[in-house]
C-alpha positions as CSV (number, residue, x, y, z in Angstrom):
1,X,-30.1,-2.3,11.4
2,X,-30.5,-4.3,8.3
3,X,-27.2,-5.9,6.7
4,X,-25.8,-4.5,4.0
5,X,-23.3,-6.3,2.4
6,X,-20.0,-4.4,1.5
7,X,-16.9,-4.6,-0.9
8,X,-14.5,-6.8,0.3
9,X,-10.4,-6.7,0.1
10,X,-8.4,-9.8,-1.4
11,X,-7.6,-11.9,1.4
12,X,-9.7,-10.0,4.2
13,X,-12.7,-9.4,4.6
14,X,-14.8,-6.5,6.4
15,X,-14.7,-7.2,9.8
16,X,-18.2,-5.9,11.9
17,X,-16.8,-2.3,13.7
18,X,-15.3,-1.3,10.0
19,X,-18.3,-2.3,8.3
20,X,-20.8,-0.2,10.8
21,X,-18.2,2.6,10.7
22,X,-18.8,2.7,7.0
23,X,-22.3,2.4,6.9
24,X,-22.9,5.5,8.9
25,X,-20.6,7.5,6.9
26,X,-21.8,7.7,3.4
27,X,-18.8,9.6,1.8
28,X,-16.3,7.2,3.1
29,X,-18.6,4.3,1.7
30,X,-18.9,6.0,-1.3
31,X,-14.7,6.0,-1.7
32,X,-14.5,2.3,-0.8
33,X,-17.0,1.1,-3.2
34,X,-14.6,2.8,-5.5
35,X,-10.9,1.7,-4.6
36,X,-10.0,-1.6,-5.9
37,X,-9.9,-4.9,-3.9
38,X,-6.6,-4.9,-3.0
39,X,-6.7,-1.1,-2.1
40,X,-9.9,-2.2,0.4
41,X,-7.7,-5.6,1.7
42,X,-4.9,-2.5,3.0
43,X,-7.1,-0.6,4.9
44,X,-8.8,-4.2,6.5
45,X,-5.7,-5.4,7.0
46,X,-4.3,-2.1,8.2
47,X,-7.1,-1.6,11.0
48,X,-7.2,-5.3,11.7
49,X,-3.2,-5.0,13.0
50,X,-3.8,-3.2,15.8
51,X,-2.8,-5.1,18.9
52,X,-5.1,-3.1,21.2
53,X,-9.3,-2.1,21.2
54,X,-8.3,1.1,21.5
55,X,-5.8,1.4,18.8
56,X,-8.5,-0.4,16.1
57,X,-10.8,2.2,17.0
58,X,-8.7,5.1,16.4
59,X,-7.7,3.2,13.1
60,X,-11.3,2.9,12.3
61,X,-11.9,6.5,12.9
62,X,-8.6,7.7,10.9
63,X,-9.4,5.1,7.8
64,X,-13.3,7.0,7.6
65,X,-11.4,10.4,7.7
66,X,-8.8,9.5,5.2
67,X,-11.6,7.7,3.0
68,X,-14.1,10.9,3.3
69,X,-11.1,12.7,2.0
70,X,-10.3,11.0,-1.0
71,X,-7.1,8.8,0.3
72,X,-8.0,5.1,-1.5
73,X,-5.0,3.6,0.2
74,X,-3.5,4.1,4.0
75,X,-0.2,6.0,4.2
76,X,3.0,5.4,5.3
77,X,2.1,1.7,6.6
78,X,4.6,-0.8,4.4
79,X,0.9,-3.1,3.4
80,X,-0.7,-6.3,4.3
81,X,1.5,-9.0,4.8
82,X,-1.1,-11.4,4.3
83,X,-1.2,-11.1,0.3
């Protein structure tokens, strides 16, 4: 799989399992390419906060839904603290 480098977020960066989740999803790619930094630094920072593996992954899976659908920034989650 080659690396392909992706749009990062203001403080954060892409972490690996979102990156590869967005690769193989073009439409969600397509969305984050689109959103602003600071739009892409919520949804890092958002997925990144889970305490638990399991809890990233559903994340991970909601962000690429949310993304596909048009959403640019995660709902109901009061933002990155981290800015």
């Amino acid at each position: 799989m080659s690396k392909k480098t992706l749009a990062s977020g203001v403080v954060h960066t892409v972490p690996e399992d979102l990156r590869k989740a967005l690769i193989q999803m073009p439409r969600a790619l397509e969305v984050w390419e689109d959103i602003t930094p600071l739009a892409r630094n919520e949804w890092i920072c958002w997925v990144i906060s889970g305490k638990k593996a399991q809890t990233r992954g559903i994340r991970i899976e909601k962000a690429l839904s949310k993304l596909k659908g048009g959403m640019r920034r995660p709902c109901c989650w009061a933002g990155c603290m981290h800015r």
